[in-house]
N, C-alpha and C positions, 0 to 999 in steps of 0.2 A: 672793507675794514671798517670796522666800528665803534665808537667810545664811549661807554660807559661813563654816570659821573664822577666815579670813585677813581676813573683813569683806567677801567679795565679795558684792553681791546682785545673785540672780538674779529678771531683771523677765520678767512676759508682756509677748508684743508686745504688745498693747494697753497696758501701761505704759510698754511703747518707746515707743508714738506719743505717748503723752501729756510723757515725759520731752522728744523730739525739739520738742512744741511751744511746752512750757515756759519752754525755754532759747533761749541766741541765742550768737554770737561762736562761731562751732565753727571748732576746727582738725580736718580728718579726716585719719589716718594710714593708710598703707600699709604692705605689711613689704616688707623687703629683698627684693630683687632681685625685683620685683613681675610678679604677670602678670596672664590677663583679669578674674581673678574680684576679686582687690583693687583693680585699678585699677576696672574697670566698678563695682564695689558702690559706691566712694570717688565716685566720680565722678557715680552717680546718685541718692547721698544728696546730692551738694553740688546739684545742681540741682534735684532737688526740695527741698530747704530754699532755694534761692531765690525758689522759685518760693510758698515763703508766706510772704516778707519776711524771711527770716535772710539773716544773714551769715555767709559761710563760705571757707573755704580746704580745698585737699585739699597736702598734704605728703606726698611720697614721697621716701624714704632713699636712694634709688639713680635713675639717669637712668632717666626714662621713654622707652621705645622708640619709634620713630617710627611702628611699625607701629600704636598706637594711637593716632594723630592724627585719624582720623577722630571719635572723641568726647574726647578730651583738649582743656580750653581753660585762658588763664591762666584764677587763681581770685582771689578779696581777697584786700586784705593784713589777717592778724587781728592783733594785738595778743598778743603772751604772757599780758599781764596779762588775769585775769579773764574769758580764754578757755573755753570746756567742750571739750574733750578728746573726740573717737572716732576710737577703733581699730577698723578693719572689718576682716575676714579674717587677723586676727594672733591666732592661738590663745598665744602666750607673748609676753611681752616682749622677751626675745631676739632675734624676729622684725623686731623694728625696727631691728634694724643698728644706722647710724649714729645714727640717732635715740632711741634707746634710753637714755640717759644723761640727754637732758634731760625726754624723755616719759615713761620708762617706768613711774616711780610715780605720775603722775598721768592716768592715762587713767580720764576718767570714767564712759566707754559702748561696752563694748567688743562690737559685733558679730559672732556668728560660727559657723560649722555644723559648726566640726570637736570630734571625742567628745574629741580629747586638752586640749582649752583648761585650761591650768592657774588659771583664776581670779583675774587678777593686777588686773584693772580694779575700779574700784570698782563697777561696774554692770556686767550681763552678761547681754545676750539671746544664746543660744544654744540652733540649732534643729539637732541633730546629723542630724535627717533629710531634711535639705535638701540637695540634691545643690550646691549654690552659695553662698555668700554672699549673692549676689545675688537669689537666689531671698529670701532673708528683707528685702532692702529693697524689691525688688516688692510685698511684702506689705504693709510697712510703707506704701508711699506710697499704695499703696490705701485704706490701712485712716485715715491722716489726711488721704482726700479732694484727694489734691496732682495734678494735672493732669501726665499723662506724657506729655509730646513727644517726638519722630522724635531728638535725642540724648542723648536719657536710657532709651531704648529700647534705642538703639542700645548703650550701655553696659550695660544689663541683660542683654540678649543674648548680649552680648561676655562676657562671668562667666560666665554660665550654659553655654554651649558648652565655652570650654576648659576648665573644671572639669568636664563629662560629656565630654571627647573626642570632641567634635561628637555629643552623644549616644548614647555608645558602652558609656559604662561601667553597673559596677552599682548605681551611687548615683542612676541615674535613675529616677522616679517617674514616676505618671501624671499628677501635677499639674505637675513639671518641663517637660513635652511641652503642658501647657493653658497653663503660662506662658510659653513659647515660641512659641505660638501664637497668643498676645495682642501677644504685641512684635513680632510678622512684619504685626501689622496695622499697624503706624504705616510703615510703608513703609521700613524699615531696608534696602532687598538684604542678605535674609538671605543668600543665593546668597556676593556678595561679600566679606562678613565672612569666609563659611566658607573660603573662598579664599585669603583674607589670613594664616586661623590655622591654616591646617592643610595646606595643599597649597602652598604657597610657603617656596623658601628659596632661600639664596644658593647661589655655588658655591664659598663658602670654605666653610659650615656640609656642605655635600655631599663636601666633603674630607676633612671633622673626623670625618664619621661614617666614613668609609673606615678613617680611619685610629684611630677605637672599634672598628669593627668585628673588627680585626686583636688586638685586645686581650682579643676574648672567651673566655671560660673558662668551662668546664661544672662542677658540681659535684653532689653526691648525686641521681647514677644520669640526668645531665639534668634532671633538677627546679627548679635554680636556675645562673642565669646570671651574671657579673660582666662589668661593661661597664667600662673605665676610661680618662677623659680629664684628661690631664694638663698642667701648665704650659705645657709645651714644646711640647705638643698647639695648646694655646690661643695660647701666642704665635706659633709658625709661618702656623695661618689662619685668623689675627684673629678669630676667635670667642670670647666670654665673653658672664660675666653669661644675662640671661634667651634669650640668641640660642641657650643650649642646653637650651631645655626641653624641648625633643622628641627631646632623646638619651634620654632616660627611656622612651620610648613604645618605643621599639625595642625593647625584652625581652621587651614584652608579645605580639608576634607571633611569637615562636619558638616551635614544636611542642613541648609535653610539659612548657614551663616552667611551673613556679608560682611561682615567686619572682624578678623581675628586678631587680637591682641594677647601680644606675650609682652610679659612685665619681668623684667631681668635685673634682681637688684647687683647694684657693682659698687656700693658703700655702702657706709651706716645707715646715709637720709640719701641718696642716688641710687636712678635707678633707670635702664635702657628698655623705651618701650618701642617692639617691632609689631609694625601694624598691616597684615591681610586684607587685600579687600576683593568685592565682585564688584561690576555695574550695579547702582548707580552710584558707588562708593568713590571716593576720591581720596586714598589713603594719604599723598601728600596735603591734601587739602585739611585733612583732620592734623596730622602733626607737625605743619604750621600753625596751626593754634597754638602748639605745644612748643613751640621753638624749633621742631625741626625742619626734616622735609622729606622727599625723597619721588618716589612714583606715583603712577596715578594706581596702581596694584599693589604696591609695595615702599613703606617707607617707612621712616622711624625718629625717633628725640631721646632728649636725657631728660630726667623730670626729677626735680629733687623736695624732699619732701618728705613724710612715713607713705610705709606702703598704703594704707588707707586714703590718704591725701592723693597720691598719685592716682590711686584707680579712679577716686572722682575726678579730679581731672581730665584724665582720658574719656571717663564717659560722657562727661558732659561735651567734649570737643566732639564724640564720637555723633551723641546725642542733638549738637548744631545742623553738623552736616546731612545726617540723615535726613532732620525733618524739613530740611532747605532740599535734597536730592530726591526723597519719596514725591514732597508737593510738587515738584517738578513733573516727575510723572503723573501725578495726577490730573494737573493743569493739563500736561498732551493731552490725556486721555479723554 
């Protein structure tokens, strides 16, 4: 056990499970504008904590999308009072949007696999080598004997795919693929999840991307991309919120790119930048510059400002890290 100087303690899982069975009245939080890996983790802590007589609620800041209705159920009603407080998959408080004001200093256990978590909960299991969230509460309900059924499976699943891009990216493990392979035995149609999350979309969101596409911009020598969707974008074909997580993924299949940046405005002067990257790139590394954080693959910030201001910004963070990460190979070589 370990203490941070802000008072945050860092517990082993094995003090997770014992903290998880200690207590009771859980509220679990999600972050804004949520996807599989916050909803899935939220959703298979609340059912495995039912499943050993708590009571529990899952709270998310933003509407949960229909496409995960196949394991989203209502949850209790918990009480404010004398509640215990988890945050799954929210590396800052920030992350909570709306909910951030009445949660955000009281989160008592906060779950989470990403290296940039700034410590804000009073407890903090965090396994930064975990390709998912999710992946740490499979463990979890392992490890306190909790009986996993066909929809809580199914939400483990759901985390753990779109957080590895159907098993695509570099945050997958070999144990990633052993814990995937334990949750295709409860009879989930794995087939059909992947379906749902990754090969499906509308034909407004098929529009939206046309018209990102038209927006792209090359920068240092091809190396890094800018994608930009804008209001006017979003209110022409009706697309917002999580309906555009997969404009992000788009950068990552251009030849030569190592840096893929989408600029997603979400006000007047704010604007959400999700940032791609290959070796030698350290996407967290660049949107710490910028305020945020996230992976060494994948991560992102708010950046407020005009859209013009913002994309300098970003290049110039973009433009540090490169020529500190190319000299680096250079210097090997």
């Amino acid at each position: 056990m370990k203490k941070k100087n802000n008072g945050c303690v860092e517990l082993s899982l094995r003090q997770t499970a014992r903290f998880l069975k200690k207590h009771d009245n859980y509220i679990i939080l999600t972050h804004a504008s949520p996807d599989g890996d916050t909803l899935g983790s939220a959703y298979a802590l609340y059912y495995g904590l039912k499943e050993i007589g708590k009571l529990a609620c899952v709270i998310c800041p933003d509407v949960i999308p229909k496409k995960y209705d196949y394991f989203v159920r209502r949850t209790d009603h918990i009480s404010r009072e004398n509640a215990t407080v988890v945050a799954v998959d929210v590396a800052d408080k920030k992350l909570l949007g709306g909910l951030q004001e009445e949660f955000g200093d009281i989160v008592d256990l906060n779950i989470d696999h990403h290296i940039s978590n700034v410590h804000y909960a009073k407890n903090l299991y965090l396994d930064s080598d975990a390709s998912a969230t999710a992946e740490c509460i499979f463990e979890l309900l392992n490890l306190m004997k909790v009986n996993i059924n066909n929809i809580t499976a199914k939400a483990l699943y759901t985390g753990i795919a779109t957080d590895t891009g159907c098993f695509k990216y570099s945050n997958v493990t070999s144990k990633t693929h052993m814990i995937a392979a334990q949750l295709i035995e409860y009879d989930i149609s794995a087939p059909d999840i992947n379906k749902l999350m990754f090969d499906t979309k509308s034909r407004m969101l098929l529009e939206l991307e046309r018209m990102v596409l038209d927006t792209a911009e090359f920068h240092y020598g091809g190396k890094c991309i800018i994608l930009t969707v804008t209001a006017e974008m979003q209110q022409k074909t009706g697309c917002s919120g999580t309906e555009l997580e997969g404009i992000a993924v788009i950068s990552r299949s251009i030849e030569g790119v190592d840096a893929g940046v989408t600029i997603k405005q979400t006000g007047e002067n704010e604007y959400k930048v999700s940032l791609r990257t290959y070796p030698p790139l350290d996407a967290a590394a660049i949107c710490k510059k910028l305020g945020g954080g996230g992976h060494k693959a994948a991560a992102g910030a708010s950046v407020e400002g005009t859209l013009e201001v913002v994309k300098d910004k970003v290049l110039t963070a973009v433009k540090e890290v490169m020529e500190e990460a190319y000299a680096g190979i250079a210097s090997a070589e």
